[in-house]
ZALO-70055 format. One line per 2 residues: number of its first residue (from 1); their letters; for each residue x, y, z of C-alpha. Coordinates in steps of 0.25 Angstrom, whole numbers. Example, Ala and Ser with C-alpha at 12.3 -4.5 7.8 and 13.67 -1.06 7.14 Angstrom:
1) AS) 49 -18 31 | 55 -4 29
REM end
This chain:
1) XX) -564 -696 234 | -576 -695 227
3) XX) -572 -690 213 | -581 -678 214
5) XX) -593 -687 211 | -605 -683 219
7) XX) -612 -694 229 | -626 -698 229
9) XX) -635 -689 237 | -636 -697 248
11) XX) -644 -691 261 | -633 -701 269
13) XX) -622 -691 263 | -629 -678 266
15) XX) -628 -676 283 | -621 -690 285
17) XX) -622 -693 302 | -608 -697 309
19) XX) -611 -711 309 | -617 -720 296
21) XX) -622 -733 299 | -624 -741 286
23) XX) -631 -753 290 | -641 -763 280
25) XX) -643 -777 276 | -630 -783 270
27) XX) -628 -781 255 | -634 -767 254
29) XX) -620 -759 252 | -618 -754 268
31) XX) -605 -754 267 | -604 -748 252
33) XX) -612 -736 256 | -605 -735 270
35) XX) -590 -733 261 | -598 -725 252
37) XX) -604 -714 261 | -591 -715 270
39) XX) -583 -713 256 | -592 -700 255
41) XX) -592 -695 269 | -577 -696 269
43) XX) -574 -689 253 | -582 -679 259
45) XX) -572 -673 270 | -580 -684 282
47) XX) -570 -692 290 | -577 -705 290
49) XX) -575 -720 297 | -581 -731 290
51) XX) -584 -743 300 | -589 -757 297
53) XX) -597 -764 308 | -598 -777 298
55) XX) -591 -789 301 | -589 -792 288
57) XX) -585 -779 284 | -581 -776 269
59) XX) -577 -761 270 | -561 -767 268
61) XX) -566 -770 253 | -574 -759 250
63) XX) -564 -748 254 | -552 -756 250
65) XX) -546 -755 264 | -541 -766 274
67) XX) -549 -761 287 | -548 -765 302
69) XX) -556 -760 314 | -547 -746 314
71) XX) -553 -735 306 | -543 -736 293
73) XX) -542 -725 282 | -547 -728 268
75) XX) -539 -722 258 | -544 -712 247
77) XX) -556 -707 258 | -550 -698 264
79) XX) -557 -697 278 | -564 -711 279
81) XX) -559 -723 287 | -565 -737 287
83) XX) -565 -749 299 | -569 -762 301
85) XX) -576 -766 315 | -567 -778 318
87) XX) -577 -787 327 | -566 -794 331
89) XX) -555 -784 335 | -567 -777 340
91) XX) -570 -790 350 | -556 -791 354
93) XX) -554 -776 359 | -569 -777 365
95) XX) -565 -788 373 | -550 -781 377
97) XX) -559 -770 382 | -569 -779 390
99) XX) -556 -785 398 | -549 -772 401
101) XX) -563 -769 409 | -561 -780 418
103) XX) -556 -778 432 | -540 -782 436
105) XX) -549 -790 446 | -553 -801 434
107) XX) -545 -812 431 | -538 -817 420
109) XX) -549 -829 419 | -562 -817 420
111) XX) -553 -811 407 | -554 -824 400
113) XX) -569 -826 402 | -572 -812 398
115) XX) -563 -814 385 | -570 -827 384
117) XX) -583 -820 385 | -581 -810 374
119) XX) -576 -819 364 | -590 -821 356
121) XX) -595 -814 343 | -603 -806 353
123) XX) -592 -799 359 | -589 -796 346
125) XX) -600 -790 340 | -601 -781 353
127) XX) -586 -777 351 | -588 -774 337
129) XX) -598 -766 339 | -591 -757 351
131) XX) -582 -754 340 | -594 -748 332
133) XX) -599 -738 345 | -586 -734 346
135) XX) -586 -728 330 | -600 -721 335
137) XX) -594 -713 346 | -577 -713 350
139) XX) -571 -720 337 | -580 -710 328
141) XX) -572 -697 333 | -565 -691 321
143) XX) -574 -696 310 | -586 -688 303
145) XX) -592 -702 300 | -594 -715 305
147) XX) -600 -725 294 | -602 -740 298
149) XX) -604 -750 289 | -614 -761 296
151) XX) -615 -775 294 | -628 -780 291
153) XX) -638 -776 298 | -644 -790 307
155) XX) -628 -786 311 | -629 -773 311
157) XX) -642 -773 320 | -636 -781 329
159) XX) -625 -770 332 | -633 -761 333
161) XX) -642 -766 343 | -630 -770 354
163) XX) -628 -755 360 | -643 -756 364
165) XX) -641 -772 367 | -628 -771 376
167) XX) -633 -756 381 | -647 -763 388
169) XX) -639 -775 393 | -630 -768 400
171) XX) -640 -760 406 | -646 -773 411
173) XX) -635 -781 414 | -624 -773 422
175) XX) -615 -786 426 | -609 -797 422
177) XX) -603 -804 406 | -610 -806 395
179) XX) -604 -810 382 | -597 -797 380
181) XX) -590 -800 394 | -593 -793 408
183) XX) -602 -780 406 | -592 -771 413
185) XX) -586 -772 399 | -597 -770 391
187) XX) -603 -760 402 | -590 -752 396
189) XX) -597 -750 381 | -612 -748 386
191) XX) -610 -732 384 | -603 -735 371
193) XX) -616 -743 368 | -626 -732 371
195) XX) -618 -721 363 | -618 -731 351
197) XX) -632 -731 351 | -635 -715 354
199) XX) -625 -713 342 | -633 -723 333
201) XX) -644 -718 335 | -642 -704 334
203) XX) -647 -699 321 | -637 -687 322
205) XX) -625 -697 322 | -629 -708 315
207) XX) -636 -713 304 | -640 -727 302
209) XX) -639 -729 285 | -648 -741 280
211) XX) -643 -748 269 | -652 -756 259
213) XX) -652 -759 247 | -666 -758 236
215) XX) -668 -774 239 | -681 -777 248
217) XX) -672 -785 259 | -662 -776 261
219) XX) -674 -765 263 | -682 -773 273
221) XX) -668 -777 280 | -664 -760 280
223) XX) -680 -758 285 | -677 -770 295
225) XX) -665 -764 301 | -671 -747 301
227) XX) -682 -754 312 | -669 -762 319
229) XX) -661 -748 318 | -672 -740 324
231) XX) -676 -750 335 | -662 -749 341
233) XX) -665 -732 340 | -657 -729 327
235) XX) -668 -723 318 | -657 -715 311
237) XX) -657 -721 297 | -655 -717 284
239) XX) -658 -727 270 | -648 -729 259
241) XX) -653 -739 247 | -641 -744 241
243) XX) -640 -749 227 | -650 -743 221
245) XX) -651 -749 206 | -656 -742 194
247) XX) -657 -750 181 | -650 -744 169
249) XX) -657 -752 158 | -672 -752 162
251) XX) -674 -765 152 | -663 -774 160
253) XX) -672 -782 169 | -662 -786 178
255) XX) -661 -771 181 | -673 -767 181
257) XX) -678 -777 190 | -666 -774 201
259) XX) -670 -759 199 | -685 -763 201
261) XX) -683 -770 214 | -674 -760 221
263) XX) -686 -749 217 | -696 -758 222
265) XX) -689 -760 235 | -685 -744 237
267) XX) -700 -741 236 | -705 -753 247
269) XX) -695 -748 258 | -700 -749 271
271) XX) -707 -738 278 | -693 -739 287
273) XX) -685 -735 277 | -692 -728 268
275) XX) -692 -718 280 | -677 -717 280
277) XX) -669 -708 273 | -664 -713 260
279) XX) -651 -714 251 | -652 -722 239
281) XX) -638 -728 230 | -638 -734 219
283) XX) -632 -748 213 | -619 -746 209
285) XX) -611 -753 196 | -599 -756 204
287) XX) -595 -765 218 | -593 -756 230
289) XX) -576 -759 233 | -569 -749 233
291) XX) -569 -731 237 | -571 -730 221
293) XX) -584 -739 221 | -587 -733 235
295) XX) -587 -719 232 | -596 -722 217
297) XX) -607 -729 226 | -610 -715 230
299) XX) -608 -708 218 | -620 -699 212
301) XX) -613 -705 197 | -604 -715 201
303) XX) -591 -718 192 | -592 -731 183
305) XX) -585 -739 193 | -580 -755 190
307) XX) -579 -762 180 | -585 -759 166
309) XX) -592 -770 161 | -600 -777 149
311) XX) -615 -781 148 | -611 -795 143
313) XX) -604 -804 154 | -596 -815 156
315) XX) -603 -822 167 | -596 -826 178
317) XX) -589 -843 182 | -602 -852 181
319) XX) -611 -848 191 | -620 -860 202
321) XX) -633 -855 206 | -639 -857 219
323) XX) -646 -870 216 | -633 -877 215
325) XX) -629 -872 229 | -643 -878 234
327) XX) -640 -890 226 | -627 -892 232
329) XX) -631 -892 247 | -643 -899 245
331) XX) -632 -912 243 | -634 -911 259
333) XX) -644 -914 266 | -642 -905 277
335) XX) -632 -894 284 | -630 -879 286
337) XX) -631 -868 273 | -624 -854 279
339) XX) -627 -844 269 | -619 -832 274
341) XX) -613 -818 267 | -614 -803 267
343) XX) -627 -798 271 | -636 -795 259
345) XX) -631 -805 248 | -642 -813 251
347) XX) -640 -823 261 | -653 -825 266
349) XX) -658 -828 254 | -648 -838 248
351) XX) -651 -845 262 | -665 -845 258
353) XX) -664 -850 244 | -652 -862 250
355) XX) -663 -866 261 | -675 -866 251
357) XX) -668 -874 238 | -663 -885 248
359) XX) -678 -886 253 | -680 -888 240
361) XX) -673 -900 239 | -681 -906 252
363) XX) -669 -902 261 | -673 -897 274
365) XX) -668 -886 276 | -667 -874 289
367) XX) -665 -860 283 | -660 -850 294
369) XX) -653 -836 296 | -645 -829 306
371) XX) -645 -816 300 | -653 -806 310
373) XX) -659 -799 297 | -662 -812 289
375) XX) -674 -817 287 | -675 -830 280
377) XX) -690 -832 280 | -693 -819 273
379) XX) -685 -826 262 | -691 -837 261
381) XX) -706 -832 263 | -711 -846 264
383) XX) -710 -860 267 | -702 -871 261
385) XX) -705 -888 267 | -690 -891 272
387) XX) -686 -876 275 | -688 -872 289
389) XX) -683 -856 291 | -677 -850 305
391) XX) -671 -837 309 | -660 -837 319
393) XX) -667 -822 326 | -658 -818 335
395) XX) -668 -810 344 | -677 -823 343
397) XX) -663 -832 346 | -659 -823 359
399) XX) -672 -824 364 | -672 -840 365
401) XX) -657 -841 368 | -661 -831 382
403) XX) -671 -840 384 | -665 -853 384
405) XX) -654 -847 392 | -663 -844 403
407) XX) -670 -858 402 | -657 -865 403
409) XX) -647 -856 412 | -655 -849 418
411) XX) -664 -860 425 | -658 -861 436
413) XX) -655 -846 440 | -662 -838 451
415) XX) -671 -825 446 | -659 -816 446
417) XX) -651 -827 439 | -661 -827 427
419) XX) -662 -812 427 | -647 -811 425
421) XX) -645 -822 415 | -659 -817 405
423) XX) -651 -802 407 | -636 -807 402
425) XX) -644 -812 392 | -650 -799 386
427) XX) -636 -799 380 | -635 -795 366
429) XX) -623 -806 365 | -636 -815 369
431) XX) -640 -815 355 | -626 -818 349
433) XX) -627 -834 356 | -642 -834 352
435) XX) -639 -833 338 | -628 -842 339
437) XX) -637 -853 346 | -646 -852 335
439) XX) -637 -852 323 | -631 -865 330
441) XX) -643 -871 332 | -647 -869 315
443) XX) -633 -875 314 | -637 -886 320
445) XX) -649 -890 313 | -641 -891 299
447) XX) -636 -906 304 | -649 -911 301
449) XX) -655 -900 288 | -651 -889 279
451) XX) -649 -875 288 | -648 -863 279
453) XX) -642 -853 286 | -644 -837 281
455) XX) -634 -830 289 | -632 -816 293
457) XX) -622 -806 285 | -607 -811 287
459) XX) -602 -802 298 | -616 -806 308
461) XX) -612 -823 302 | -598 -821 307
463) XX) -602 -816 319 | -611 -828 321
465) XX) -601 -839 317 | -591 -831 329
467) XX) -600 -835 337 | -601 -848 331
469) XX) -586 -850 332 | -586 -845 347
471) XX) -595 -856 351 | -587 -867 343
473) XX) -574 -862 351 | -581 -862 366
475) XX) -587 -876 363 | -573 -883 360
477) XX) -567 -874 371 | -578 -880 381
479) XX) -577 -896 376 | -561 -896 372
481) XX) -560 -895 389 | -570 -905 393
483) XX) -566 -915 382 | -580 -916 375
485) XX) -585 -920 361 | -584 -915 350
487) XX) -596 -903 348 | -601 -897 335
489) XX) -602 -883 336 | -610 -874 324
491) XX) -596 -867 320 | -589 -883 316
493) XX) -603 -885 309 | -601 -872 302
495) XX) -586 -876 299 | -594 -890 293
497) XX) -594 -891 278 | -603 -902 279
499) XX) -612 -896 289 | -610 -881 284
501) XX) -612 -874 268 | -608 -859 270
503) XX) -616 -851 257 | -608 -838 255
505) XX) -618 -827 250 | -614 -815 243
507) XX) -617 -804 230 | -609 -805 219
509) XX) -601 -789 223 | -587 -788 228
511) XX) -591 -786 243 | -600 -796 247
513) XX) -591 -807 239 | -578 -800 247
515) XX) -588 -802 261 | -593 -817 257
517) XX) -578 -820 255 | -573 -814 268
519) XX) -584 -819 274 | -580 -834 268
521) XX) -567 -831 276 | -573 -828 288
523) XX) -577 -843 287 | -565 -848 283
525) XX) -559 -845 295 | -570 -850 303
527) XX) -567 -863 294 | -580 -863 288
529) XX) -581 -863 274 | -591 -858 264
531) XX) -599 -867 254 | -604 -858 243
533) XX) -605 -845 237 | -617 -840 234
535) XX) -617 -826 226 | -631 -820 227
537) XX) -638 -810 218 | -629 -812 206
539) XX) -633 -803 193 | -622 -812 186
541) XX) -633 -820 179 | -642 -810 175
543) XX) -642 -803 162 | -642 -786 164
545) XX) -638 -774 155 | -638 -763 166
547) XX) -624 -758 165 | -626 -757 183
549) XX) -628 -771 183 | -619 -776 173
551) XX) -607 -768 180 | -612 -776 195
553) XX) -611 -788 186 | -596 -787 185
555) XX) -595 -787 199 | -603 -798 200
557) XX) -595 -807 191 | -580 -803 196
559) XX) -587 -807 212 | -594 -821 206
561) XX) -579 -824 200 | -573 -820 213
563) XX) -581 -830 221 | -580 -841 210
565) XX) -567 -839 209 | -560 -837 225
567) XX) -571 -839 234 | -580 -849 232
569) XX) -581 -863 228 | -597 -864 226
571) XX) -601 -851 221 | -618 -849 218
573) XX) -624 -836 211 | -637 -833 215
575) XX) -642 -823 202 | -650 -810 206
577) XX) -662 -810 209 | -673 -800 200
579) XX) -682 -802 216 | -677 -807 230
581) XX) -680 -821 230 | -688 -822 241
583) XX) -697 -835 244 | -697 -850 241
585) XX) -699 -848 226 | -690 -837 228
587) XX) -680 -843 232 | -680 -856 227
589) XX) -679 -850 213 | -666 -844 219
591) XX) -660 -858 221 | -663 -864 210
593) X) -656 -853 202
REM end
């Protein structure tokens, strides 16, 4: 249990609704505070069920339990269970569901074309996220407490928003298939859908808990997503600020200014936010793995927990900086960069720091994102000859995907022809192939110049490059038949090591390397493989005495070790930075380093 210690005096803890949502930009500790608060419902009597919506959930590490997509016990708490949504099992029995809702009349060759029809990343997401409304009404029975444990929030949103997507197309569109396979099947969740949304939204049962961190982005991203929230009717919110430094030697100018910068960005919240009501945790000394660390995270007076260490460091194996990585694919003259990782390691802005230092030695160069809450032009806040900037917007992608459908397949349908097709079309899955167009289409434009691509957090990027593989897998089924040439499709220029370089993002602390490193897997098995490393926001090269900072420092160096040693091949440090680099100046300083 909890050792008698006493727990912050969190407002979250005092009447706590059924259901917690933890939702924020990644990298702000969700996930840390979700086991944290589901630790502390459940010592405290509260039969709880922790869920993780996240495809690239790391809950299995922090509890030090192997999990699936059944609720499992986690042993020494008493009362609280943890589960994985599996996107794929869920899929699987989705589409088992769909089939047993078709008539004895249908045929072996209708079975198969509806099978067919659900076999895309779409189907997926839907499926996954039929598994979350049943933890919001039936599954829930017998717990005191639901807690989910979000992905990022471009992914998050997008859940969020299919109950009110699929509920206004099914009102609108009462026959025939879409992607997710005739609407008699999905005609069979619409209820499902709209008590999803009445539960989410009511404050009596739920409460949507935004996590950031004191750092200006992940602050504008949490204001960004309380307008998304509240737009889709969910207006019951609640702040909690976590890792909240304090310095504890007021003339360590590393401290100091970390201290400075969080105070500076707690008193500019936006109005949004500042309206909401507010918890606030400090930074801790120790990496969050484990019920010991877990449990401490809360604490009023945490335990000395981890390692004890010394102000005078070894440093760690001889570490590259980012200008040797620039250097390195500069030798090119052209081809694709994908930086990808964990949401919040600083993706976008490595992306922009690659794009601007190849500019820099007259490359031309396309800098891009797919991530739905990136902006790469706020970044860069100004112009560079040789670097052109896009966003692949996937409101703004739908929207000419629709239209070119209708110019091409629909010219030559009758008035009610053109009504049905732009209606099937209001399809949420509609977005899914618009997205994909895109991103092939930046692929494309790297066999002729640089293309930097910032992706979206890992578990969003897996589902794209799905979608990715189920295109590459219909195009050989459609030419192996008809004895055609040979076509290049965007997944075999991904699996191209002369075409692709893969940039692995992550911090120096136990989870986000364990996700960059699962994440590398992911890849493996899709036979792409990864480039670099690149560890952001290193204090490794910095020089501190405050005893908080110089404990994280031991993390820091067992992590570097651990990717130099068994992960990587190319390993860059990117040293922590006293101001966000933002800007050309900015971020040209950051490659040169």
């Amino acid at each position: 249990m909890n050792d008698g210690r006493e727990n912050l005096p969190l407002g979250l803890l005092t009447k706590p609704t059924r259901f917690l949502f933890f939702t924020g930009k990644g990298g702000v500790g969700k996930t840390s505070l979700a086991c944290a608060i589901a630790l502390a419902l459940s010592d405290g009597g509260r039969s709880v069920l922790l869920v993780s919506t996240d495809p690239a959930s790391n809950l299995d590490e922090m509890l030090g339990e192997r999990l699936t997509d059944k609720p499992a016990p986690i042993r020494d708490a008493r009362g609280l269970r943890a589960m994985n949504i599996d996107p794929e099992a869920a899929a699987e029995a989705y589409r088992e569901r769909v089939l047993e809702q078709m008539g004895p009349e249908e045929t072996e060759t209708d079975r198969a074309t509806v099978r067919e029809q659900l076999s895309g990343a779409c189907t997926t997401e839907i499926a996954a996220f039929d598994e979350f409304v049943g933890l919001l009404g039936e599954d829930a029975e017998g717990y005191d407490h639901v807690i989910f444990d979000t992905a990022p929030t471009g992914h998050t949103l997008r859940l969020l928003s299919l109950p009110k997507a699929w509920t206004g197309f099914l009102e609108a569109n009462e026959a025939g298939a879409s992607c997710l396979g005739p609407h008699s099947g999905l005609k069979m969740h619409e209820a499902r859908f709209r008590s999803a949304l009445d539960a989410l939204g009511d404050p009596l049962q739920t409460t949507i808990v935004l996590v950031t961190r004191p750092d200006a982005s992940a602050v504008k991203e949490a204001a960004r997503t309380s307008n998304e929230f509240r737009s889709l009717g969910l207006a019951n919110q609640r702040l909690v600020v976590n890792g909240v430094f304090t310095a504890s030697d007021a003339t360590d100018p590393v401290a100091r200014s970390l201290e400075e910068l969080g105070q500076q960005t707690l008193a500019r919240l936006p109005l949004v936010l500042k309206e909401l009501p507010q918890d606030r945790v400090p930074l801790r000394a120790f990496d969050m793995v484990g019920l010991a660390a877990l449990r401490a995270l809360l604490a009023a007076s945490p335990p000395v927990y981890g390692p004890k260490v010394d102000l005078v460091r070894e440093q760690a194996a001889p570490l590259h900086g980012l200008h040797l990585l620039i250097e390195d694919l500069a030798s090119s003259d052209r081809g694709l960069i994908m930086v990808m990782g964990k949401g919040g390691v600083g993706k976008t802005t490595i992306a922009a720091a690659l794009a601007v230092g190849l500019a820099h030695t007259e490359k031309t160069v396309h800098l891009n994102t797919t991530d739905p809450a990136a902006h790469v032009a706020g970044v860069l806040a100004g112009a560079l000859p040789g670097l052109e900037v896009g966003r692949i917007d996937p409101k703004a992608q739908t929207e000419l995907y629709v239209e070119k459908v209708m110019a091409t397949k629909g010219r030559d349908l009758d008035d009610q022809g053109r009504a049905l097709l732009r209606e099937d079309l209001r399809s949420p899955c509609t977005e899914e192939v618009a997205v994909f167009h895109a991103f092939s289409h930046v692929v494309g434009k790297a066999s002729t110049q640089f293309v930097v691509l910032d992706t979206a957090p890992s578990g969003h990027t897996m589902l794209l490059l799905d979608a990715t593989g189920a295109y590459h897998r219909q195009i050989v089924r459609d030419l192996e038949p008809r004895g055609q040439g040979r076509v290049v499709t965007p997944l075999m220029r991904l699996q191209d090591p002369a075409y692709t370089r893969i940039i692995l993002v992550t911090h120096p602390e136990t989870t986000p390397v364990s996700e960059a490193a699962a994440l590398q897997e992911d890849l493996r098995r899709a036979k792409i493989e990864p480039y670099a490393w690149v560890i952001n926001r290193s204090l490794t090269m910095a020089s501190t005495r405050d005893p908080l900072l110089a404990a994280r420092l031991e993390i820091e160096h067992t992590q570097i070790r651990r990717v130099q040693e068994g992960l990587a091949s190319r390993v860059y440090v990117v040293p922590w930075q006293t101001t966000p680099p933002i800007g050309i100046a900015a971020l040209s300083e950051l490659g040169r380093l």
